[in-house]
N, CA and C atoms as an extended XYZ file, in Angstrom:
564
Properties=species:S:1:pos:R:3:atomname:S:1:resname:S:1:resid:I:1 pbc="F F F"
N       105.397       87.954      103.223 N   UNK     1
C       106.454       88.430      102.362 CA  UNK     1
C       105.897       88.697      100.970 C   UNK     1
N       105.906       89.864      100.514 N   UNK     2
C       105.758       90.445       98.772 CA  UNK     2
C       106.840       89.918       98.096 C   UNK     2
N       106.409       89.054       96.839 N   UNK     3
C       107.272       88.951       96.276 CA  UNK     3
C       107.057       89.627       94.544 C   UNK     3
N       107.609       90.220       93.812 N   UNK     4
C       107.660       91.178       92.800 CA  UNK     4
C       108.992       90.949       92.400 C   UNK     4
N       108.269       90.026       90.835 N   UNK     5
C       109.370       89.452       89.833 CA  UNK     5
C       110.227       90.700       89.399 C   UNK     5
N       110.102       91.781       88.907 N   UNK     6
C       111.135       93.138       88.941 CA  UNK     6
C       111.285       93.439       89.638 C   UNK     6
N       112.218       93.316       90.516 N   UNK     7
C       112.415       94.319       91.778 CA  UNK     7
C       114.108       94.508       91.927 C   UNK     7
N       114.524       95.340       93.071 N   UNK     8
C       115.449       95.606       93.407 CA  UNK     8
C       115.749       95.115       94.876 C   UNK     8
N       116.932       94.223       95.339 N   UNK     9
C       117.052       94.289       96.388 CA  UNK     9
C       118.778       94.728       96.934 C   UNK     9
N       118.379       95.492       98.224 N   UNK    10
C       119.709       96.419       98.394 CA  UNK    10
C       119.854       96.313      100.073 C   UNK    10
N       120.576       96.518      100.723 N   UNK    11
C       121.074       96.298      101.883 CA  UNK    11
C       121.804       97.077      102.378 C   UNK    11
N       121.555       97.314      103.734 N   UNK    12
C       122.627       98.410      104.399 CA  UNK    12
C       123.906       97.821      104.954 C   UNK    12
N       124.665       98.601      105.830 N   UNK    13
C       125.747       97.958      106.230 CA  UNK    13
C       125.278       97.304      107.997 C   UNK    13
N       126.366       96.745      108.646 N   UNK    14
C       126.171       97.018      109.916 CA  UNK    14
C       126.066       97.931      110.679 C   UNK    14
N       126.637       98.976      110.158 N   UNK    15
C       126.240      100.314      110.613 CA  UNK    15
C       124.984      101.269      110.934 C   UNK    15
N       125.220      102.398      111.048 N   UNK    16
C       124.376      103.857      110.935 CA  UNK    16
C       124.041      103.434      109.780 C   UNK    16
N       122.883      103.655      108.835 N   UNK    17
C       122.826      104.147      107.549 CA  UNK    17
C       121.844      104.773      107.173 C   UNK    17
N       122.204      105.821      106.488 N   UNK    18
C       120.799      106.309      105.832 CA  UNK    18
C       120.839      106.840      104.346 C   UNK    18
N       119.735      105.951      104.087 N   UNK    19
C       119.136      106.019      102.652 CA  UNK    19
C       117.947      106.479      102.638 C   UNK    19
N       118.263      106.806      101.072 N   UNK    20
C       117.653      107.836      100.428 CA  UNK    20
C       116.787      107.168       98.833 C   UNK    20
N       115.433      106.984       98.753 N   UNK    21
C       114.785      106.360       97.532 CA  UNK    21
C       114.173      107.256       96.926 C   UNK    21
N       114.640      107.709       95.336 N   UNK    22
C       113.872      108.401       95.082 CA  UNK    22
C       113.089      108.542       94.010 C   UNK    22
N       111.886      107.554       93.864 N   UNK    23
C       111.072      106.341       92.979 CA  UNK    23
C       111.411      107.186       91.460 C   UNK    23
N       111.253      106.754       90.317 N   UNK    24
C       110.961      106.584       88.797 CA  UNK    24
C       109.728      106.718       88.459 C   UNK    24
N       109.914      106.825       87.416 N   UNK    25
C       108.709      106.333       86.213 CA  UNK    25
C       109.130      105.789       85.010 C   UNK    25
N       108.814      104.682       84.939 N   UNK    26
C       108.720      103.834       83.495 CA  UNK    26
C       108.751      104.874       82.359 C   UNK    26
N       109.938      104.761       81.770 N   UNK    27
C       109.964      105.637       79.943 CA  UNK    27
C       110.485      106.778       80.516 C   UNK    27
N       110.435      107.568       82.043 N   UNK    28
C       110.759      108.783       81.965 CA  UNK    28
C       111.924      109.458       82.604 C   UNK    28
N       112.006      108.289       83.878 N   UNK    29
C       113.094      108.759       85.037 CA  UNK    29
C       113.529      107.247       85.806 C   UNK    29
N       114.478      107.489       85.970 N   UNK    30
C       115.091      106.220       86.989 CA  UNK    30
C       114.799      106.063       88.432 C   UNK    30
N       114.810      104.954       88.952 N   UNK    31
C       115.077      104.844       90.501 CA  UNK    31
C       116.114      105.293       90.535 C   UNK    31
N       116.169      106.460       91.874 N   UNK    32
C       117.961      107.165       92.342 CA  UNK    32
C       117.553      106.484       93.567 C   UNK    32
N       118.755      105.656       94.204 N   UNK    33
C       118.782      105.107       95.491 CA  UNK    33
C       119.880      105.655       95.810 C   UNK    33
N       120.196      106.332       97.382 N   UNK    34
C       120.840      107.254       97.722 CA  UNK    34
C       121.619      105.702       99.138 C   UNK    34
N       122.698      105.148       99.126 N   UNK    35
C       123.300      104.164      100.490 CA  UNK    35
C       124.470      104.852      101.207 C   UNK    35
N       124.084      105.530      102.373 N   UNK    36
C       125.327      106.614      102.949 CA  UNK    36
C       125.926      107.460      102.179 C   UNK    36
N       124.961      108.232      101.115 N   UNK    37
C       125.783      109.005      100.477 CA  UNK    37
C       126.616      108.430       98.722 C   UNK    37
N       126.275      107.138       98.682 N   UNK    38
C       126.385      106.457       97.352 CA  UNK    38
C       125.403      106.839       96.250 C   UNK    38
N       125.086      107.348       95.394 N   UNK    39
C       124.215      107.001       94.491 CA  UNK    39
C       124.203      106.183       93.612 C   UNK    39
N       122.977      105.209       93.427 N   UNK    40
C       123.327      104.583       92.097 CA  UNK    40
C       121.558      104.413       91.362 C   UNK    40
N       121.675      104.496       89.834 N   UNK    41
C       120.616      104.756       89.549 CA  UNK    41
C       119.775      103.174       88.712 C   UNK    41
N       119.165      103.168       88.914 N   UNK    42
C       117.964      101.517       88.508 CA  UNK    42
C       116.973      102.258       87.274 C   UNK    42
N       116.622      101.332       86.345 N   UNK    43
C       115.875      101.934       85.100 CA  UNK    43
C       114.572      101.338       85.629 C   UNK    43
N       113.401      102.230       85.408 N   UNK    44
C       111.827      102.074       86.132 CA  UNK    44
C       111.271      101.255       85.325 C   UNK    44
N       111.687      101.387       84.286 N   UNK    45
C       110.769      100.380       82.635 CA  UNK    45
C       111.172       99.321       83.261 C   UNK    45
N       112.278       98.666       84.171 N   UNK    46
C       112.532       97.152       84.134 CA  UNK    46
C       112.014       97.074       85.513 C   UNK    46
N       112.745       97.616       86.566 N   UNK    47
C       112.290       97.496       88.221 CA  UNK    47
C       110.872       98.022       88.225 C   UNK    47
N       110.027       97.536       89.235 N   UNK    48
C       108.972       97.875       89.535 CA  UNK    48
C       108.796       97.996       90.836 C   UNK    48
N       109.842       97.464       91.465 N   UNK    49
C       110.041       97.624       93.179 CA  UNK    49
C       111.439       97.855       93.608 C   UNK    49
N       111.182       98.554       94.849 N   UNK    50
C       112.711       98.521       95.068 CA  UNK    50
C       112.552       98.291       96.929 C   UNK    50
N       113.593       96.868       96.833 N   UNK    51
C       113.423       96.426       98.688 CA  UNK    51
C       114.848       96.849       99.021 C   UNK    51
N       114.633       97.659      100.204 N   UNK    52
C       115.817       97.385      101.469 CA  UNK    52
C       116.022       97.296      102.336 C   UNK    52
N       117.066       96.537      103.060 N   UNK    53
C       117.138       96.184      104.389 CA  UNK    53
C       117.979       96.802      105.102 C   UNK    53
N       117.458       97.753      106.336 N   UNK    54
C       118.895       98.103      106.484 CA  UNK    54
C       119.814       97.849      107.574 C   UNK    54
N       119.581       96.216      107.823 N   UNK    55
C       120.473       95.348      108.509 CA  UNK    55
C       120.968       96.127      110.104 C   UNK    55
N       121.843       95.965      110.872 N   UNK    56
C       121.791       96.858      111.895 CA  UNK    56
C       122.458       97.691      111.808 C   UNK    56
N       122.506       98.325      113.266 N   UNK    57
C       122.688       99.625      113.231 CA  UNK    57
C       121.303      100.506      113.861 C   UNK    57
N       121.631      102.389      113.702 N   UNK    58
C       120.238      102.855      114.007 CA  UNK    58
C       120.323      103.516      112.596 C   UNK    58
N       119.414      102.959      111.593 N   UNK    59
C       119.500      103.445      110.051 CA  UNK    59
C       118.110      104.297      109.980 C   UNK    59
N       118.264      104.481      109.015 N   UNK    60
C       117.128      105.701      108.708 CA  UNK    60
C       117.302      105.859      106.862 C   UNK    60
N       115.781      105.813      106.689 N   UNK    61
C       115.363      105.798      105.493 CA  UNK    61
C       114.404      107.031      104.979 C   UNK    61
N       114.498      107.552      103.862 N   UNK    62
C       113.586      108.280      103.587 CA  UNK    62
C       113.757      108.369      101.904 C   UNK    62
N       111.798      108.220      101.987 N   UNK    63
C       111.685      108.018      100.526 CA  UNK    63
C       110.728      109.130       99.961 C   UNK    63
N       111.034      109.280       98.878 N   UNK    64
C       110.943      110.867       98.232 CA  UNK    64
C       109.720      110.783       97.505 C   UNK    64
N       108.628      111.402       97.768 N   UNK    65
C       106.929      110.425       96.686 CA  UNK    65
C       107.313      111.418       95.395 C   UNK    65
N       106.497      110.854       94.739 N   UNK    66
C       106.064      111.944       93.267 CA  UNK    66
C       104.985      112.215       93.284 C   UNK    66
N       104.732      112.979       92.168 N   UNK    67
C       103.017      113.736       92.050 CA  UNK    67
C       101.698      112.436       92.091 C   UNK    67
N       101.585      111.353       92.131 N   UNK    68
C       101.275      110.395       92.095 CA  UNK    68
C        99.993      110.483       94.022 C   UNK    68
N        99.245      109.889       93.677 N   UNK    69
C        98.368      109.276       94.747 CA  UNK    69
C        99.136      108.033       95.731 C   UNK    69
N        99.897      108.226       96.643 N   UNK    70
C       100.493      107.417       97.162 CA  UNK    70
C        99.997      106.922       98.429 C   UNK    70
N       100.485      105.518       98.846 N   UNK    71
C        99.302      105.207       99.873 CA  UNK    71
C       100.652      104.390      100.392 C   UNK    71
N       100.981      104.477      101.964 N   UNK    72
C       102.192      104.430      102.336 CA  UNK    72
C       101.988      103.790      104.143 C   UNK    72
N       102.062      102.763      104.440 N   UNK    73
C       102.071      101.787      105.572 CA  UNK    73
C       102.763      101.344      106.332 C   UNK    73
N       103.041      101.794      107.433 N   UNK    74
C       104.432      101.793      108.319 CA  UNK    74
C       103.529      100.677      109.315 C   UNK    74
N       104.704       99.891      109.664 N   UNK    75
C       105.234       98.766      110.658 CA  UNK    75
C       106.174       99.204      111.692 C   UNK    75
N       105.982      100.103      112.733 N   UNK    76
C       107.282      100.181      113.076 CA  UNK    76
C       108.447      100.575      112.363 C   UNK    76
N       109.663       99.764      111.982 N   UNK    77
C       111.028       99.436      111.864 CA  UNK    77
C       110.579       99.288      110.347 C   UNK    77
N       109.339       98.939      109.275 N   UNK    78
C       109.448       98.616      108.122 CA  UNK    78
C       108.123       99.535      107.177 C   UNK    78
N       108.296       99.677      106.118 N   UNK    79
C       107.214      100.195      105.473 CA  UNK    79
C       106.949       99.965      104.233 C   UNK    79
N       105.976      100.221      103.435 N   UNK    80
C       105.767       99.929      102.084 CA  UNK    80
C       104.875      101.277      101.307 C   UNK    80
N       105.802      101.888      100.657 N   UNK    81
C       104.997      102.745      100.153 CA  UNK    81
C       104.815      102.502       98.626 C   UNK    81
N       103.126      102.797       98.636 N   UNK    82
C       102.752      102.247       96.855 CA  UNK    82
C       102.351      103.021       96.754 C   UNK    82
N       103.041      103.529       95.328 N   UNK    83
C       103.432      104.859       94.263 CA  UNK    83
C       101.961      104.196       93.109 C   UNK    83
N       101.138      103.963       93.421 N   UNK    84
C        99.596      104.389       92.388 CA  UNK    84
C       100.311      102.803       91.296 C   UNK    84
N       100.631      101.757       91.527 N   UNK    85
C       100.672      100.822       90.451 CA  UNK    85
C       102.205      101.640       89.642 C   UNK    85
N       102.566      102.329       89.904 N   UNK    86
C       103.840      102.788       88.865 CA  UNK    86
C       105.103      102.386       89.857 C   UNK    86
N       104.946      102.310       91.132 N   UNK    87
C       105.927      101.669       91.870 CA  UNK    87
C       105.616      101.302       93.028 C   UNK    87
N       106.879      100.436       93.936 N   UNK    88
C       106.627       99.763       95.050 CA  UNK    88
C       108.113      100.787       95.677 C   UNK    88
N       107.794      101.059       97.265 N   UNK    89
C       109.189      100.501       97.766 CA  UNK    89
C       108.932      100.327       99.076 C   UNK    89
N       109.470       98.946       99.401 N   UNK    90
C       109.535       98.192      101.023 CA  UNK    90
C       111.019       98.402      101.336 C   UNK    90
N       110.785       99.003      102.484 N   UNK    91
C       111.724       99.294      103.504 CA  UNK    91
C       112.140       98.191      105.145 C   UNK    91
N       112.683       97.835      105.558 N   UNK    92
C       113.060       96.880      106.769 CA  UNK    92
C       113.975       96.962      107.648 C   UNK    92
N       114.185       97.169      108.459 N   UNK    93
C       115.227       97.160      109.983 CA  UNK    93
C       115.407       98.742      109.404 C   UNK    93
N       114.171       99.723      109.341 N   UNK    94
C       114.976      100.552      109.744 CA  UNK    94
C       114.146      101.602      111.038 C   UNK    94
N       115.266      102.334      111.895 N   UNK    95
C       114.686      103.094      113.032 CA  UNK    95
C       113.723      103.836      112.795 C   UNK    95
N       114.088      105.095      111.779 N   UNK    96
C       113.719      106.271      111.442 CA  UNK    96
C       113.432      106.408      110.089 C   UNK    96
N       111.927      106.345      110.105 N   UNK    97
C       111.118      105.940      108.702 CA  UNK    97
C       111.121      107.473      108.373 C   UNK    97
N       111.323      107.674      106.770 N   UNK    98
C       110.639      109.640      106.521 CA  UNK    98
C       110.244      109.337      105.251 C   UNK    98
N       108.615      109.727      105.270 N   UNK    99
C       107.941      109.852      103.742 CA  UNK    99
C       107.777      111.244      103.505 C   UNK    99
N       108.217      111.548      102.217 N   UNK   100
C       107.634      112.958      101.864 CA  UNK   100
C       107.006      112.848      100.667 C   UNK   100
N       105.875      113.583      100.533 N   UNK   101
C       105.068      113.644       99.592 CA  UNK   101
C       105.731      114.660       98.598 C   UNK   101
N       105.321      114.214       96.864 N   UNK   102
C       105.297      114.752       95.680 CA  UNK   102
C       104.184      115.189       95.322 C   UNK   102
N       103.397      115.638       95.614 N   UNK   103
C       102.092      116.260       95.396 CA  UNK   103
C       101.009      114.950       95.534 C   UNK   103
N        99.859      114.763       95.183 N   UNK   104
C        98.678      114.046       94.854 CA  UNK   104
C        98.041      114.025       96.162 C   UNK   104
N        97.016      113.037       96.105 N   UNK   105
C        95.990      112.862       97.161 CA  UNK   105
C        97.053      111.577       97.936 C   UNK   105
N        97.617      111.626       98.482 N   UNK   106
C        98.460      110.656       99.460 CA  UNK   106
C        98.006      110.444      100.924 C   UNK   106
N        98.003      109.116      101.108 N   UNK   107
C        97.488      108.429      102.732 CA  UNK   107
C        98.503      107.805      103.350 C   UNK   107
N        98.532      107.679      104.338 N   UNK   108
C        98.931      106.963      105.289 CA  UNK   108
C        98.671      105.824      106.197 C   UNK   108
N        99.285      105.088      106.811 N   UNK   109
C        98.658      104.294      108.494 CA  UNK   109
C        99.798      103.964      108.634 C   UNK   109
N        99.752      103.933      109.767 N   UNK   110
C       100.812      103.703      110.939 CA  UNK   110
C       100.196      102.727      112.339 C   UNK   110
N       100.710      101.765      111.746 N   UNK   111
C       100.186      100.527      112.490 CA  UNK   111
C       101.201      100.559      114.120 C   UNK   111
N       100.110      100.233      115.592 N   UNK   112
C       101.225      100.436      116.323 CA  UNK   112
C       101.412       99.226      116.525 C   UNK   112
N       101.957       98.741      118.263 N   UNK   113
C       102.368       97.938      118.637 CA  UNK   113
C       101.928       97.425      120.347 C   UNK   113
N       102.218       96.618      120.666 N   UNK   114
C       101.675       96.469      122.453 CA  UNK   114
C       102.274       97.321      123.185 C   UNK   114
N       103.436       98.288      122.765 N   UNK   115
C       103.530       98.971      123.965 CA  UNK   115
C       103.110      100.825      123.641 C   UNK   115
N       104.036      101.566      124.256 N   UNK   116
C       103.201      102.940      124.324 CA  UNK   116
C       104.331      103.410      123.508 C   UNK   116
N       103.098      104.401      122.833 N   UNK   117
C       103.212      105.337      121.513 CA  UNK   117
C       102.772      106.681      121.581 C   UNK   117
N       103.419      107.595      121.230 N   UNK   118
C       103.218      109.043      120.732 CA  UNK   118
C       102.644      108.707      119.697 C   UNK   118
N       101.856      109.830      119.514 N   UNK   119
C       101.452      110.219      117.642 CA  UNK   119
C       101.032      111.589      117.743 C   UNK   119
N       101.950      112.402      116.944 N   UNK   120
C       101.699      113.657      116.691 CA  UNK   120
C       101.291      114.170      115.138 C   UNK   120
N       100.221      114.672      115.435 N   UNK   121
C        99.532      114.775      113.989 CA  UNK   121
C        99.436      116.537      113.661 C   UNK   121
N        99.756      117.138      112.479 N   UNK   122
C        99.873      118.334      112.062 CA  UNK   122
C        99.452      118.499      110.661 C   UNK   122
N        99.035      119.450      110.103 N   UNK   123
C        98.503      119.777      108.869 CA  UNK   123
C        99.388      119.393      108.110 C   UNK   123
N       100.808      119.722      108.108 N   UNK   124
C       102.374      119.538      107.643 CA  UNK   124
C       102.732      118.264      107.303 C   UNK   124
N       102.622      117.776      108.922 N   UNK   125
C       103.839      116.394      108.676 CA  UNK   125
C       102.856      115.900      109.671 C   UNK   125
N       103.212      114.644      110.067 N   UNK   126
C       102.695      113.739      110.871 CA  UNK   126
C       103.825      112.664      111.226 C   UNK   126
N       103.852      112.079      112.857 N   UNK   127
C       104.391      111.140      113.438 CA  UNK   127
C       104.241      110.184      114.441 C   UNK   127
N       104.943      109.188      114.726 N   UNK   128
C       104.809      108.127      115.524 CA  UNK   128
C       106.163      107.774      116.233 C   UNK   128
N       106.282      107.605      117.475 N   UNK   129
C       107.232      106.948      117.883 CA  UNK   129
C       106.869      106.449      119.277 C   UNK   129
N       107.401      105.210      119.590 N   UNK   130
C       107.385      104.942      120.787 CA  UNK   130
C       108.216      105.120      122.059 C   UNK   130
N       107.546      105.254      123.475 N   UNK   131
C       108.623      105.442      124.241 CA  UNK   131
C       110.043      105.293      124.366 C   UNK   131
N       110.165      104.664      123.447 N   UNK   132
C       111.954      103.747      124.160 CA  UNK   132
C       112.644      104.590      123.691 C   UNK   132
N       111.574      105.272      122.189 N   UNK   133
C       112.284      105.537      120.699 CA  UNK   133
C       113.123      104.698      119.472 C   UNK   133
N       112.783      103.663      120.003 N   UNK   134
C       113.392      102.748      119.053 CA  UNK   134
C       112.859      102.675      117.497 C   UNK   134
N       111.430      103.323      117.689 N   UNK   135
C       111.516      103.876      115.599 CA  UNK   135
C       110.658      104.774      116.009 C   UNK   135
N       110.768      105.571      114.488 N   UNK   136
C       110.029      107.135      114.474 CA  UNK   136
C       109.746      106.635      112.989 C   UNK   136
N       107.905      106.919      113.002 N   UNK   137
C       107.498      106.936      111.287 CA  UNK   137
C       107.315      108.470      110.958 C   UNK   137
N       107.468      108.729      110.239 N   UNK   138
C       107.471      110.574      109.980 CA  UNK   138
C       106.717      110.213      108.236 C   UNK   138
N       105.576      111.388      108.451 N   UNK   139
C       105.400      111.884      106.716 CA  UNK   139
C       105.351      112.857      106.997 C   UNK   139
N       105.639      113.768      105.701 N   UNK   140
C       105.556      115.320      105.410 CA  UNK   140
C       104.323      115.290      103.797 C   UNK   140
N       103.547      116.477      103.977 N   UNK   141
C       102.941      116.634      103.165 CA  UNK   141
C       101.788      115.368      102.488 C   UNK   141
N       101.260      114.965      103.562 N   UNK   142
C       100.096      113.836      103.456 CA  UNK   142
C        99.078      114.172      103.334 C   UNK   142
N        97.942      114.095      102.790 N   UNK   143
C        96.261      114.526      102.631 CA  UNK   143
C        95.596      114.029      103.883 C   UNK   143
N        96.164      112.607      104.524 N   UNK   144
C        95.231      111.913      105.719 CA  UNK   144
C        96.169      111.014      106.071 C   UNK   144
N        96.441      110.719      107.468 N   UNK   145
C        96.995      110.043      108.022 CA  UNK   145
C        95.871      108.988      109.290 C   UNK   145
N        96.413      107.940      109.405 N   UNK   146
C        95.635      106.605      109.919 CA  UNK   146
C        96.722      106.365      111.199 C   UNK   146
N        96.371      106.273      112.361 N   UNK   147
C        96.988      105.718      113.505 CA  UNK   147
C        96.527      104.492      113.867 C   UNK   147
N        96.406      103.286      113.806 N   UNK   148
C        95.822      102.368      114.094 CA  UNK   148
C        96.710      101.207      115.329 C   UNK   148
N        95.958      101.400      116.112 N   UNK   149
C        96.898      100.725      117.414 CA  UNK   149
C        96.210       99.768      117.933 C   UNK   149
N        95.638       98.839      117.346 N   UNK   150
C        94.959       97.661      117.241 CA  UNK   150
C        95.786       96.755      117.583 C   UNK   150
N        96.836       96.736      117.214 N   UNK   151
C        98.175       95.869      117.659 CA  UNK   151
C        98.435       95.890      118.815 C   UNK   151
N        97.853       97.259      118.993 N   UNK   152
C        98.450       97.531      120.627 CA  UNK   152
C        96.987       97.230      121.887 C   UNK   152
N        96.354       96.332      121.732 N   UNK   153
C        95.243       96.454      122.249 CA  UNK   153
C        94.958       95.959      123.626 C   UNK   153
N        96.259       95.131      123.622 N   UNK   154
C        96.643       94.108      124.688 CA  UNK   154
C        97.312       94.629      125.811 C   UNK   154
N        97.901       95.972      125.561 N   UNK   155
C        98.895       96.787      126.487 CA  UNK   155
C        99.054       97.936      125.896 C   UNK   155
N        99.483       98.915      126.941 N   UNK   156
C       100.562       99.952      126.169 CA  UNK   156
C        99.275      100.753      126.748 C   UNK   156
N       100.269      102.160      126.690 N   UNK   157
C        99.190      103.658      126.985 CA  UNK   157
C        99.770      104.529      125.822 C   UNK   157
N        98.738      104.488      124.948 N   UNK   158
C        98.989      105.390      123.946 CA  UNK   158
C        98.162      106.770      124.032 C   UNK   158
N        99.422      107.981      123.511 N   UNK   159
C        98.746      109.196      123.398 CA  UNK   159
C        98.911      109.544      122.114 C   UNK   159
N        98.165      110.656      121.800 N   UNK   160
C        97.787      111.448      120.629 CA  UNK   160
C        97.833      112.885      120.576 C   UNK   160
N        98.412      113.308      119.918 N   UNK   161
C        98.643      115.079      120.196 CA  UNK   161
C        98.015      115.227      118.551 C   UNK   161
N        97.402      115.962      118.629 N   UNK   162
C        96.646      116.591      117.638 CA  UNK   162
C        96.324      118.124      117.088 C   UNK   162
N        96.753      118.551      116.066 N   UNK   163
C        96.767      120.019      116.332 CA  UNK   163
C        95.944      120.554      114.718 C   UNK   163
N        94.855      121.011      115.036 N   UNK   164
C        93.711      121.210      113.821 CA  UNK   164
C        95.038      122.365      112.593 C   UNK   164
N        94.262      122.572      111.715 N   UNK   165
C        94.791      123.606      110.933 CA  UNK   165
C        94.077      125.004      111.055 C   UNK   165
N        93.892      126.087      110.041 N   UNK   166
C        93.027      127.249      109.782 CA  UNK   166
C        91.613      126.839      108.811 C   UNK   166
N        91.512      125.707      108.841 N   UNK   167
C        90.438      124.838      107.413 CA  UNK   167
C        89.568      123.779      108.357 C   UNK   167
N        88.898      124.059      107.709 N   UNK   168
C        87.606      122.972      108.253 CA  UNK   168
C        88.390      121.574      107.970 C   UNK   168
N        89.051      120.928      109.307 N   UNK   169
C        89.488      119.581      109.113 CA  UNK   169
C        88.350      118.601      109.630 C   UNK   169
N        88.625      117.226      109.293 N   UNK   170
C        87.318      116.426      109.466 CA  UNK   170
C        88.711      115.043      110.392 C   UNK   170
N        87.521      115.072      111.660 N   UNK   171
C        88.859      114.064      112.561 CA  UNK   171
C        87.470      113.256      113.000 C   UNK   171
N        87.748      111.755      112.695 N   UNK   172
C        87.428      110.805      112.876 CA  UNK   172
C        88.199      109.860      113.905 C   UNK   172
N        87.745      109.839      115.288 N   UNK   173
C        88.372      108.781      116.122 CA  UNK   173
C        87.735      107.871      116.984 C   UNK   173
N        88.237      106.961      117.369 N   UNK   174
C        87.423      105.998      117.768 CA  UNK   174
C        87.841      105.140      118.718 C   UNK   174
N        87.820      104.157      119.626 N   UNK   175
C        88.518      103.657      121.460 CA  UNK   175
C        89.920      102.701      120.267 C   UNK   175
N        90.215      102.742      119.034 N   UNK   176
C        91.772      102.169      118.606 CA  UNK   176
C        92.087      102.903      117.034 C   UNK   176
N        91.298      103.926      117.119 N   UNK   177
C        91.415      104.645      115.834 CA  UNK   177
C        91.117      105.627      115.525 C   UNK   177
N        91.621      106.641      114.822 N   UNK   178
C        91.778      108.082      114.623 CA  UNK   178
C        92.431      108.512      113.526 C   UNK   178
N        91.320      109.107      112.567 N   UNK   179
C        91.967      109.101      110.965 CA  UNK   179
C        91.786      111.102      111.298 C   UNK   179
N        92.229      112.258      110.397 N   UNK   180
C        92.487      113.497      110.305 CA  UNK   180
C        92.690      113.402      109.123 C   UNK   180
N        91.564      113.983      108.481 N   UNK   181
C        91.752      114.621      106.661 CA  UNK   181
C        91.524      116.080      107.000 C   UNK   181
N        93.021      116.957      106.226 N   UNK   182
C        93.394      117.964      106.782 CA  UNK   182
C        92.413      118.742      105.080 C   UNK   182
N        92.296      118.249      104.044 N   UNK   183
C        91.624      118.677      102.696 CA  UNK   183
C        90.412      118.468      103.027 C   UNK   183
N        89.609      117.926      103.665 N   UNK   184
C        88.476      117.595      103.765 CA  UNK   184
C        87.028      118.965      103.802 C   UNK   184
N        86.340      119.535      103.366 N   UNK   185
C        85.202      120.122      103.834 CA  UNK   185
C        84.414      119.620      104.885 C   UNK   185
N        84.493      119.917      106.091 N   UNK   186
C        83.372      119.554      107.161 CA  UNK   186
C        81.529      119.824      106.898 C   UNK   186
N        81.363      119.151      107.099 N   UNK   187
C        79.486      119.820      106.847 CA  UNK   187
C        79.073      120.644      107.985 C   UNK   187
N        78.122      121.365      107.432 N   UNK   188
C        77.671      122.276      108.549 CA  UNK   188
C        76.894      121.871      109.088 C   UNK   188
């Protein structure tokens, strides 16, 4: 458990829910947290994190990056994306994870689990979900994405769909790992 003396903590209902985070900057812009369509706005100079849970239900979260170098770690059902030291936000119980990038050099991993997993990887966006479908991690607009199914080492038949771009991409994989930097120069 992270614990971060500024922070925000917020909660969904029992329901459906989907929220919407859409990080700050200290001195310039607020946290906008979006709860079924609620907005309410948090000052960045004081929060430095913002946690939510989104209790049950099949909820769905998606958090909005900024121009910032963001480096963003899905669990399944939970995630933590860190906004370069200018912010935090951890996410929990939710189905349907969605990161979208604000410009910068931004990463990913997507940690799996013991049983079987999709991962579809694209210049665009990139994803994960498992058979049952019980969560989907989604980014849009990532520099490199990390599949790591190390978790899953014990069971499970995992596949990988992979689809190059028009650019010399550089794909690194390995018998529980497979990184794709879509910016990368390949050597000749």
């Amino acid at each position: 458990s992270v614990f971060i003396a500024k922070s925000i903590h917020l909660e969904g209902t029992i329901n459906d829910d989907v929220v919407h985070v859409y990080p700050g900057s200290p001195g310039s812009e607020s946290h906008r947290v979006s709860i079924n369509g609620v907005f309410a706005n948090y000052d960045a100079s004081v929060y430095e994190a913002v946690f939510i849970d989104g209790l049950e239900g099949e909820d769905s979260l998606s958090v909005h990056g900024k121009t910032l170098n963001e480096t963003t770690t899905f669990y399944t059902t939970s995630v933590n994306v860190d906004g370069a030291s200018v912010y935090d936000v951890f996410g929990s119980d939710f189905e349907n994870i969605y990161v979208y990038s604000g410009g910068g050099q931004d990463t990913a991993t997507s940690v799996g689990t013991q049983g079987n997993e999709e991962f579809y990887v694209n210049e665009g966006y990139s994803y994960i979900r498992n058979d049952s479908r019980s969560f989907l991690n989604y980014v849009k607009g990532y520099n490199a994405i990390t599949f790591d199914v190390t978790q899953g080492i014990a069971g499970g038949f995992d596949r990988a769909y992979i689809y190059d771009s028009e650019n010399d991409d550089v794909l690194v994989a390995g018998e529980s790992q497979a990184t794709i930097d879509y910016s990368a120069t390949a050597s000749p």
